[in-house]
N, C-alpha and C positions, 0 to 999 in steps of 0.2 A: 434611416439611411442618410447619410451624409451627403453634401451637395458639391459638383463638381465643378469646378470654376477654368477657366483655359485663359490662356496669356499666349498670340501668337504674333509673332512677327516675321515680314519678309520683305528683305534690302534686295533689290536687282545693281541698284548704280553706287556704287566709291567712286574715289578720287584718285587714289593711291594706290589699285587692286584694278583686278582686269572686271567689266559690270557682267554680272548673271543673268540667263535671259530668261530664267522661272519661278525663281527663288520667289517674288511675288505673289504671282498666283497659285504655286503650291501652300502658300498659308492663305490665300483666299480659299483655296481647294478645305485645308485643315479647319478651318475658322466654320465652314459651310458643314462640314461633317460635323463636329463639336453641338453647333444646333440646332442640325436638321435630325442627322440621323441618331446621335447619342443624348441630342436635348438638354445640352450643358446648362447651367442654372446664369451662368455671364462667362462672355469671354469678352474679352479683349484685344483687337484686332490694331496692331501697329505698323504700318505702312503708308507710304507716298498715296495720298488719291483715296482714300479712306475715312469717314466719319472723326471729329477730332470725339475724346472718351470723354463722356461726362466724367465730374468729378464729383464725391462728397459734399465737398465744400469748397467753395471757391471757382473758378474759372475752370473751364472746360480744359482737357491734357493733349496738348496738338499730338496727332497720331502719328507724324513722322517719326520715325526709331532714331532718332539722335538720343546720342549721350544724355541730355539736360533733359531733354522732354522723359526718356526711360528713369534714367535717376529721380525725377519727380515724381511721374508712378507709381514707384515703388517706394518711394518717400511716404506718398499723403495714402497711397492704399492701405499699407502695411504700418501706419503709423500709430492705429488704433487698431488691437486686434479684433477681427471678422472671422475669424477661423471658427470652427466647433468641430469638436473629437469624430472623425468619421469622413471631415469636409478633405477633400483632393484639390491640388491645384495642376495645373497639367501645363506645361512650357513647350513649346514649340517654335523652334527657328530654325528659319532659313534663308540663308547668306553664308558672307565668307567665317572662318573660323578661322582658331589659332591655337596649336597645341605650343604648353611651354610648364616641362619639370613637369612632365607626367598631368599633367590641366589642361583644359582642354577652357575655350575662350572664346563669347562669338567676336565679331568684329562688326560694331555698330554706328560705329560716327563716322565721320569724313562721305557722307552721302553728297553725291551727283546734284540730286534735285532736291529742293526742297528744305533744305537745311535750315534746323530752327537751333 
């Protein structure tokens, strides 16, 4: 059986956008399911006030959901593949979004606090 792996993120504060008052802790809610009740093998937890992610190699990944910090991520995670036939990866956000030409888009940078 293949192994499940989870990436969650939740932005409360923009800049630009009115701030969410759960978006937060509904991916600490997700993040707490993932490996309590489903026993995910890693997840990933990206949010203001949360653990920064170990990394492979190199310097730890600041867990703020900006731009840079996510583009890195998914840079040095997925840079060498770690997949095998069966393995799931599972995404979960929550924050503002942006539909444009039928896509749909989260909206991850311009954060309130904490901006890396």
């Amino acid at each position: 059986m293949g192994r499940n792996i989870g990436i969650v993120i939740g932005i409360n504060g923009y800049t630009n956008m009115p701030n969410l008052a759960y978006a937060e802790r509904d991916a600490a809610l997700i993040r707490q399911y993932f490996e309590q009740a489903i026993q995910f093998d890693q997840v990933y937890h990206f949010a203001p006030d949360v653990p920064d992610i170990p990394a492979d190699r190199g310097p730890a990944i600041p867990s703020t959901p900006s731009y840079a910090n996510l583009r890195r991520f998914f840079r040095v995670r997925f840079e060498h593949p770690f997949l095998a036939g069966g393995d799931n990866v599972w995404f979960f956000f929550a924050g503002h979004g942006l539909r444009h030409q039928e896509r749909d888009y989260t909206r991850h940078f311009h954060l309130t606090r904490g901006c890396g």
